[in-house]
C-alpha positions as CSV (number, residue, x, y, z in Angstrom):
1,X,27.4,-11.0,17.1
2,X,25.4,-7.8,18.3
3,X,25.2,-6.6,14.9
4,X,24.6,-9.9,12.8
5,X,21.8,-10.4,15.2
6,X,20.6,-6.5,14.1
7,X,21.1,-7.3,10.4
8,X,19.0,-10.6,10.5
9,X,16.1,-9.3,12.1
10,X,15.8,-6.4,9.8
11,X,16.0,-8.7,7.1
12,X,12.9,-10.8,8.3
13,X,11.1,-7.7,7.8
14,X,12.3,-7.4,3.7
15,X,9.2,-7.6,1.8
16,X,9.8,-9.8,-1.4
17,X,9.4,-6.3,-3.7
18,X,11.8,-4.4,-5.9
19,X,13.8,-1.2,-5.0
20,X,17.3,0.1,-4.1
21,X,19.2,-0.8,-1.1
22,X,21.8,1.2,0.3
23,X,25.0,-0.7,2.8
24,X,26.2,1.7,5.4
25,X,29.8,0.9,7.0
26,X,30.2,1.7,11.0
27,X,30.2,5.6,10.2
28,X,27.2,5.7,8.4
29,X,28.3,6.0,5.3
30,X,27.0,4.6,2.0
31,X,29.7,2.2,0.6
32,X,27.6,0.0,-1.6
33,X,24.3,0.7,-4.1
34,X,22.8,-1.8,-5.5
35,X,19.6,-3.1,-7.3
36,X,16.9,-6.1,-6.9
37,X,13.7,-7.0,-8.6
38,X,13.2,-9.1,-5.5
39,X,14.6,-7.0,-2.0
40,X,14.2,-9.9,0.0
41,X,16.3,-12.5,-2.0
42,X,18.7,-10.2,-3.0
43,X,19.9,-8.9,0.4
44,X,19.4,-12.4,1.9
45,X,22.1,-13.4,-0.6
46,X,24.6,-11.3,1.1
47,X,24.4,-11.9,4.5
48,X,23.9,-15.8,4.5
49,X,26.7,-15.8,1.9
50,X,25.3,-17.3,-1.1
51,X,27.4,-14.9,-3.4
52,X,31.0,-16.1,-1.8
53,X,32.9,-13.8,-4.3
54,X,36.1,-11.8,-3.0
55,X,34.4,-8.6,-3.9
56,X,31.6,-9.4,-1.8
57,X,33.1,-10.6,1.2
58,X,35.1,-7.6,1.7
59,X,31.7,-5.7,1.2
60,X,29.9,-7.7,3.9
61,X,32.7,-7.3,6.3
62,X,32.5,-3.9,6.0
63,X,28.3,-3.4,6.4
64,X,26.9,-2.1,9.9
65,X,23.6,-1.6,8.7
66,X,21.5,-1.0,5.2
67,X,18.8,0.9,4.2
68,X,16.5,-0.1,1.6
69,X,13.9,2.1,-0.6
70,X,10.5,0.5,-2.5
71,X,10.3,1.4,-5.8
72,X,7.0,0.3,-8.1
73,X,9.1,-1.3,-10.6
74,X,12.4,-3.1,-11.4
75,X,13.1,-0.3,-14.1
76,X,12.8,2.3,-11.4
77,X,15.1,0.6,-9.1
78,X,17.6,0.6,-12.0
79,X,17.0,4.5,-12.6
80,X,17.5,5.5,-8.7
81,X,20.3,3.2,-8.2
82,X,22.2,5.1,-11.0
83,X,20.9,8.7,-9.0
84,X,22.0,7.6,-6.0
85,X,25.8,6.2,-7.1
86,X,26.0,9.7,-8.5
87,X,25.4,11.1,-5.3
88,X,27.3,9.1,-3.0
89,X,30.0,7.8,-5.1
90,X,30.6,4.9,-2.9
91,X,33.8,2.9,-2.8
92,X,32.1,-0.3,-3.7
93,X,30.6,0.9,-6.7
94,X,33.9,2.1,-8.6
95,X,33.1,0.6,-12.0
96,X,29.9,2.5,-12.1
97,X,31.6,5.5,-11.8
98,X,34.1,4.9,-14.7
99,X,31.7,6.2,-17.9
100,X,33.8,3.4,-20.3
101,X,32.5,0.5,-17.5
102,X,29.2,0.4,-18.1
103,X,26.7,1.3,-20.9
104,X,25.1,4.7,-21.6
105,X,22.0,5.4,-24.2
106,X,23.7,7.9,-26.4
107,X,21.7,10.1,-28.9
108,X,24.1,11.6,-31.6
109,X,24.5,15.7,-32.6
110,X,23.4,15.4,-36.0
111,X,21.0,16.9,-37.9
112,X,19.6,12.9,-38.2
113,X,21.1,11.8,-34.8
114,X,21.9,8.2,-34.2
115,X,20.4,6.3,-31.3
116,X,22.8,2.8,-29.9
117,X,24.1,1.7,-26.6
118,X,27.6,2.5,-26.2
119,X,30.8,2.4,-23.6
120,X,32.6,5.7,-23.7
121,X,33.8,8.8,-22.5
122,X,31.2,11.5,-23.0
123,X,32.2,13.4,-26.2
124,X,30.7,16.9,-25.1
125,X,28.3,17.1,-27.9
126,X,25.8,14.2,-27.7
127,X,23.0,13.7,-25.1
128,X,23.7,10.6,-22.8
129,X,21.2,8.7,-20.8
130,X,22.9,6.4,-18.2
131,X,24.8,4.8,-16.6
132,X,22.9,1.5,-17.0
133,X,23.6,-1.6,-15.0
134,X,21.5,-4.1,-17.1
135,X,22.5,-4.2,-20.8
136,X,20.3,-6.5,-22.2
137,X,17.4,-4.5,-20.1
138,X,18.7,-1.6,-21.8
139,X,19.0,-3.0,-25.4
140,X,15.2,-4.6,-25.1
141,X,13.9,-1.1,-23.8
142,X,15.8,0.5,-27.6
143,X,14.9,-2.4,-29.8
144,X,11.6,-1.7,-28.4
145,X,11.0,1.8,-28.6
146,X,12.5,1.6,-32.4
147,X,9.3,-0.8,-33.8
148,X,7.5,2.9,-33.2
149,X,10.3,5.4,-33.4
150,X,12.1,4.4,-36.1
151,X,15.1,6.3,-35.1
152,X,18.9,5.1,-37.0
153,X,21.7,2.9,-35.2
154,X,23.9,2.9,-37.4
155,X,27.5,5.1,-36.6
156,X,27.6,6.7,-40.1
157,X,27.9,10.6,-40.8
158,X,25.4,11.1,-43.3
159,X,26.5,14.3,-43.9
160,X,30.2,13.0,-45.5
161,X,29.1,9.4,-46.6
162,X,26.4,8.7,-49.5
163,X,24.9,5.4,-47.9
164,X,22.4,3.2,-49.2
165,X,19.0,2.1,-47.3
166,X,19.5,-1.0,-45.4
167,X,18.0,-3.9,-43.8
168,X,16.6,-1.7,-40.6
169,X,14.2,0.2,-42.9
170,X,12.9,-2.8,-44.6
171,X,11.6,-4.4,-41.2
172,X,10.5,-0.4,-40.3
173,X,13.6,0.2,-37.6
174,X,14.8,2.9,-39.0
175,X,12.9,6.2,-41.5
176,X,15.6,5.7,-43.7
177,X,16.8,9.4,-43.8
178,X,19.6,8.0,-45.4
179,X,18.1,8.4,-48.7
180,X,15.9,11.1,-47.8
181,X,12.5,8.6,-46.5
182,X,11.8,11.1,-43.9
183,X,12.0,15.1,-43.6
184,X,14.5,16.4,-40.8
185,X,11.3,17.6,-39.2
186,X,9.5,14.7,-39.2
187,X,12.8,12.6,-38.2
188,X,13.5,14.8,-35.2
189,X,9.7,13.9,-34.3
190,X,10.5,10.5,-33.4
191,X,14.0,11.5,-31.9
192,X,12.2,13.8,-29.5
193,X,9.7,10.7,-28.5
194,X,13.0,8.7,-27.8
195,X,14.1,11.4,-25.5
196,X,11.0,11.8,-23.9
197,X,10.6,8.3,-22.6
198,X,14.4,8.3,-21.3
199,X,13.1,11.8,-19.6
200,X,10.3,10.2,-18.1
201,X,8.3,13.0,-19.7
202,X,5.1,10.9,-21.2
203,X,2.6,13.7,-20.2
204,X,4.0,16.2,-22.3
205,X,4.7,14.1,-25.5
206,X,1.4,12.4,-25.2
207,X,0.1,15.7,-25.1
208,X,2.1,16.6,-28.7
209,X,1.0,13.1,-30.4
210,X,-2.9,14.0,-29.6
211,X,-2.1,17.4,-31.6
212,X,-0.6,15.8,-34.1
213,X,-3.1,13.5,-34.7
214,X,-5.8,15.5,-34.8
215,X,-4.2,17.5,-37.2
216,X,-3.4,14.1,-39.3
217,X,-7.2,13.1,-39.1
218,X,-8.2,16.9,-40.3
219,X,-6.0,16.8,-43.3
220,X,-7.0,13.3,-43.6
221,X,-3.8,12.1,-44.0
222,X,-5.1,8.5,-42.9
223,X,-1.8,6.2,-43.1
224,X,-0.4,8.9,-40.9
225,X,-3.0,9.3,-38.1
226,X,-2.6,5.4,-38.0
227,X,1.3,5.5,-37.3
228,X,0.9,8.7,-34.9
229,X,-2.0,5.2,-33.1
230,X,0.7,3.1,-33.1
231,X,2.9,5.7,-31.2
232,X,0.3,6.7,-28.3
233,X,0.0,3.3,-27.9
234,X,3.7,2.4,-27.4
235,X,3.9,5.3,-24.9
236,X,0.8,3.1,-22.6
237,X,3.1,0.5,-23.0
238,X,6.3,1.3,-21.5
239,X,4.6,3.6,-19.1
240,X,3.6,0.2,-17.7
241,X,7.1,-1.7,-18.3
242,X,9.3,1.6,-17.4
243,X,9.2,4.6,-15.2
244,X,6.2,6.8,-14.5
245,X,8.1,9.4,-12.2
246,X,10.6,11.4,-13.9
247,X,14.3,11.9,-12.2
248,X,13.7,14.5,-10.0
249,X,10.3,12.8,-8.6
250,X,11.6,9.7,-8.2
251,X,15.0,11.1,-6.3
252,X,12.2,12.8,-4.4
253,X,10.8,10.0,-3.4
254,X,14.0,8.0,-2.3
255,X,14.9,10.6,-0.4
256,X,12.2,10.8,1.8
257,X,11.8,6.9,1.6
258,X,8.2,7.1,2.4
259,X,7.0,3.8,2.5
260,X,9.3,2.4,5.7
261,X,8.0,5.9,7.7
262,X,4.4,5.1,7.0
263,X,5.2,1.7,8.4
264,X,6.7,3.0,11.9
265,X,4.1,5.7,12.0
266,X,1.2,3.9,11.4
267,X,2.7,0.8,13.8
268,X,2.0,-1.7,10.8
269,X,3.8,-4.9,10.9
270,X,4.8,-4.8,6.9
271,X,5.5,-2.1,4.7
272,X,2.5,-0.7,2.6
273,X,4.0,-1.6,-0.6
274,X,0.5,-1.5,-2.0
275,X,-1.9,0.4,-0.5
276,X,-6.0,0.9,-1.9
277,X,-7.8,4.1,-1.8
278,X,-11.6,4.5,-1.2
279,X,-13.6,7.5,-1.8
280,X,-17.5,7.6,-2.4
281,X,-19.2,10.1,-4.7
282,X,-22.8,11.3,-4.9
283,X,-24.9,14.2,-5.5
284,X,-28.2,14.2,-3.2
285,X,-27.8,10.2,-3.4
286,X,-28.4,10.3,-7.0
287,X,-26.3,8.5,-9.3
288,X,-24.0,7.7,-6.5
289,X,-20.3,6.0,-7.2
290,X,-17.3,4.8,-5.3
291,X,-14.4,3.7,-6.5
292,X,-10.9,1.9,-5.8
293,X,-7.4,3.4,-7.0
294,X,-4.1,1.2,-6.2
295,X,-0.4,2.6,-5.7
296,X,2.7,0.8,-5.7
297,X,5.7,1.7,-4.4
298,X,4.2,5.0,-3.7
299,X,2.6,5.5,-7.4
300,X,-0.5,5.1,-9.5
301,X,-1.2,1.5,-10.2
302,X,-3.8,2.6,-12.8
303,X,-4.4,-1.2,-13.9
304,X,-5.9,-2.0,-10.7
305,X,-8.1,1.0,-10.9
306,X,-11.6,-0.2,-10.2
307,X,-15.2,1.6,-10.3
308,X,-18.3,1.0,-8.7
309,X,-22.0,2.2,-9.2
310,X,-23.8,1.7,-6.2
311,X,-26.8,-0.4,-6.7
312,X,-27.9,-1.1,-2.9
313,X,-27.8,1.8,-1.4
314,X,-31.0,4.5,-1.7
315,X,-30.2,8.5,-0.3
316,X,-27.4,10.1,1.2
317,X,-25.5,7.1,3.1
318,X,-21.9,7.4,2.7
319,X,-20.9,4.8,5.6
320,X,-23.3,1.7,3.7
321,X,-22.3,2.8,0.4
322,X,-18.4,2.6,1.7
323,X,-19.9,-0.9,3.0
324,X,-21.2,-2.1,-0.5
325,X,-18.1,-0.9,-2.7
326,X,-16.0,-2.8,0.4
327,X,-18.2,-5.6,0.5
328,X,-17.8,-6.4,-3.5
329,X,-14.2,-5.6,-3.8
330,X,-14.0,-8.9,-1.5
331,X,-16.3,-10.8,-2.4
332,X,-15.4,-13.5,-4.2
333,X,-11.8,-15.8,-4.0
334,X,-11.0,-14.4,-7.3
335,X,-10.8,-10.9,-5.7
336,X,-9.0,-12.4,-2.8
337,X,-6.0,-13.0,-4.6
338,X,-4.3,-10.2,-4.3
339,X,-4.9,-8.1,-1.3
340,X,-3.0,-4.7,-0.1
341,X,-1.3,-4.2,2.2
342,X,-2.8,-1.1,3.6
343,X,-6.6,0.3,3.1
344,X,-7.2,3.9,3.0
345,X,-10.7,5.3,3.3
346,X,-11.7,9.0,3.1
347,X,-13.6,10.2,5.9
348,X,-13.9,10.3,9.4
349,X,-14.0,8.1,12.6
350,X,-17.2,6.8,11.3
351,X,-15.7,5.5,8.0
352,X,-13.1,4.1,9.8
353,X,-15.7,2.1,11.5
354,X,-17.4,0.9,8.4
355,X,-14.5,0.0,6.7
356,X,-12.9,-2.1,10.1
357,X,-16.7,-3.8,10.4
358,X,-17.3,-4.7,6.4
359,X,-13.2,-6.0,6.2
360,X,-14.1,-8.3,9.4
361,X,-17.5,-9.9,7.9
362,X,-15.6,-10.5,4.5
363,X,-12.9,-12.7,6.2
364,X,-9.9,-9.9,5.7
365,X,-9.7,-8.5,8.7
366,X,-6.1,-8.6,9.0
367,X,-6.0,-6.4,6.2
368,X,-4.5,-2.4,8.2
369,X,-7.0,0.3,7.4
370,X,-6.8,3.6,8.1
371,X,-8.9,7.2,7.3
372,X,-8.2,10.9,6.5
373,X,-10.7,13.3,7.2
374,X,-10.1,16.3,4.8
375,X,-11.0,19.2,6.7
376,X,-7.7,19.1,9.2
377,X,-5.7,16.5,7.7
378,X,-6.3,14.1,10.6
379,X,-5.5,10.0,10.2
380,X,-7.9,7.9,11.9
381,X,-6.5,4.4,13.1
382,X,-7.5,1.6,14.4
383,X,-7.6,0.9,18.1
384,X,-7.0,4.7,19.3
385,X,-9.2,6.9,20.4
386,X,-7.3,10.0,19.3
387,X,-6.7,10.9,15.6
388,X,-2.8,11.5,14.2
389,X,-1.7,14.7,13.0
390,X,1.3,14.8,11.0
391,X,3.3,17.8,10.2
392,X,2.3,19.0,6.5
393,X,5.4,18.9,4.9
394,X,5.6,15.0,6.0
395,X,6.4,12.9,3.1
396,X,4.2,10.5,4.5
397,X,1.1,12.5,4.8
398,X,1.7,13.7,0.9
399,X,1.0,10.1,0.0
400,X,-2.1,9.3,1.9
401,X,-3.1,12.9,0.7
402,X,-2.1,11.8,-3.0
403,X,-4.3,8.8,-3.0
404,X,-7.1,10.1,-0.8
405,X,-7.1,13.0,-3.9
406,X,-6.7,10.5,-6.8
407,X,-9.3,8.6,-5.6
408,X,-11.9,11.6,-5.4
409,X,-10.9,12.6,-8.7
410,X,-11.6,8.9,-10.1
411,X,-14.7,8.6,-8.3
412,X,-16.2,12.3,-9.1
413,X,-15.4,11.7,-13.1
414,X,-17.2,8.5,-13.0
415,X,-19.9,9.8,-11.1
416,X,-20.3,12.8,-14.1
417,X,-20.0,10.5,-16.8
418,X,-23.3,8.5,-15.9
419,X,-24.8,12.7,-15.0
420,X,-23.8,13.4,-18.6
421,X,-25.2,10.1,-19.8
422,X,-28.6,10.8,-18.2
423,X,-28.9,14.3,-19.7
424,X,-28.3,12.7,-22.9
425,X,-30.8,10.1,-22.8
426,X,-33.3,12.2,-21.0
């Protein structure tokens, strides 16, 4: 009784968000991984048993307790559920620890490798991506990726078998190296742009399509530049479907499961899933800017990026102009509709103030809002007199640090781009 009671008030506090969960039996140890796009629903399946199959009823007998991490996407939660089943191996999870159960992404050793979705033991040779839980996920995320990298499916060895070019370079899936459409350096172009999404490494590769099409556009190779377009622009797209932190960041920040620790730390009564960060920029009062940047599930939400040129506000005034950039982010229902749930200002007792005043006139006062002042780290919060001072190799304080930084950055390059402007225009 004692610990159904535990597991159902811990689910009350489930926000309806995607992310990993982790069942623990009586020891502590992990016996069960699993996914959700929806935290809430998922582990309220469980326990009031509306998933009555043999498997899972053995499973819920055995759970004591679960742990559950945030994640800003439901392709991340698939990609640190796979992490963490390598690491703990539990005993609920034995298919996905047979490699023939479940599907891997499997690039060929070839000198034109092959890109398909297979169920096999690892040959050795090829590079595997995997396991995956969601097949038809999977299969989208390849039939996708191949309208821009037209990388081969087929299982063919080009090197033994003449073979003739098929449907899948007619409607542009594939180079057609087949028949020699496409150079082996040009081929292993798009194979390395495959890899690179899979690796979570956009920064790098977007940083090798710019080069290349600047060096298209300077030999004027026109039809070219226009596919290497097409390419930069597939990356912004699955950075906003997929993954933005590589493996080792985002095991980083399962680990540390940062978001639940802000939540006892700061003594909030939900978990900052999403949390807005305000920073003001100006020079002398002149030109003066502020911004917004969003994170979710404790990463850039760069869509929800917002900037601000303060019109209202004359001289050095960082509290009002904090007031005004406040005071028009809620201003209107349509900005309402979406709220965080966590506000973090930079600055001092003072902006804390502001921000706690201008969030009360605007009707959102229930909205938590906190402040970091730079010079000693120091977190400002609401109804104490004294500031927090967490350790600084705290997870938690990284994050609040991370978005108190990225929203300086976004609001100082704003704030030089209208400087520039006004040089320009005299």
């Amino acid at each position: 009784m004692e610990k159904k009671q535990k597991v159902v008030k811990k689910l009350s506090s489930i926000p309806d968000i995607p992310g990993v969960y982790l069942m623990k039996d009586k020891e502590g140890r992990v016996i069960y991984v699993g996914k959700a796009v929806s935290l809430k629903k998922r582990l309220a399946s469980y326990f009031y048993q509306t998933d009555t199959s043999p498997k899972n009823l053995s499973l819920i007998s055995s759970i004591h307790n679960f742990d559950f991490i945030p994640v800003s996407s439901d392709a991340e939660a698939l990609v640190l559920e796979n992490i963490l089943i390598k690491k703990y191996q539990p005993r609920y999870n034995i298919n996905l620890k047979d490699d023939k159960s479940y599907p891997f992404v499997k690039i060929t050793k070839e000198r034109f490798p092959s890109i398909r979705v297979v169920r096999e033991q690892q040959d050795g040779k090829s590079m595997y991506f995997g396991p995956f839980t969601n097949v038809e996920l999977i299969k989208g995320v390849l039939k996708f990726i191949r309208r821009y990298y037209p990388v081969r499916s087929c299982r063919y060895n080009l090197e033994k078998k003449k073979v003739r070019l098929c449907t899948q370079y007619y409607i542009k899936r594939c180079a057609g190296p087949c028949e020699g459409k496409i150079t082996e350096e040009d081929y292993n172009k798009l194979v390395d742009g495959v890899t690179s999404f899979f690796e979570g490494n956009y920064k790098r590769f977007t940083r090798e399509l710019k080069k290349q099409l600047n060096d298209a556009i300077k030999s004027r190779e026109f039809e070219r530049a226009d596919e290497i377009k097409r390419r930069l622009f597939m990356l912004d797209e699955m950075k906003k479907r997929f993954p933005l932190r590589d493996e080792k960041a985002l095991f980083a920040y399962g680990e540390s499961n940062v978001l639940p620790g802000l939540k006892d730390i700061l003594h909030l009564e939900r978990i900052p899933y999403h949390i807005e960060g305000y920073d003001i920029s100006n020079i002398q009062g002149d030109l003066a800017t502020g911004c917004k940047v969003s994170f979710k599930g404790g990463t850039a939400d760069k869509d929800n990026y917002r900037r601000y040129r303060i019109k209202f506000v004359e001289g050095i005034d960082d509290c009002r102009m904090l007031e005004e950039v406040l005071t028009r982010r809620f201003d209107s229902e349509e900005e309402r509709k979406e709220v965080p749930d966590l506000i973090l200002v930079d600055g001092g007792k003072a902006q804390l103030n502001t921000a706690i005043r201008t969030l009360k006139r605007m009707g959102v006062d229930d909205i938590p809002v906190v402040s970091l002042a730079k010079r000693e780290e120091e977190i400002y919060v609401r109804g104490s007199k004294e500031p927090l001072q967490l350790k600084k190799d705290s997870p938690e304080l990284h994050l609040l640090q991370a978005i108190r930084n990225e929203a300086h950055r976004f609001a100082v390059s704003y704030h030089r781009k209208l400087r520039s402007e006004k040089i320009r225009n005299g």
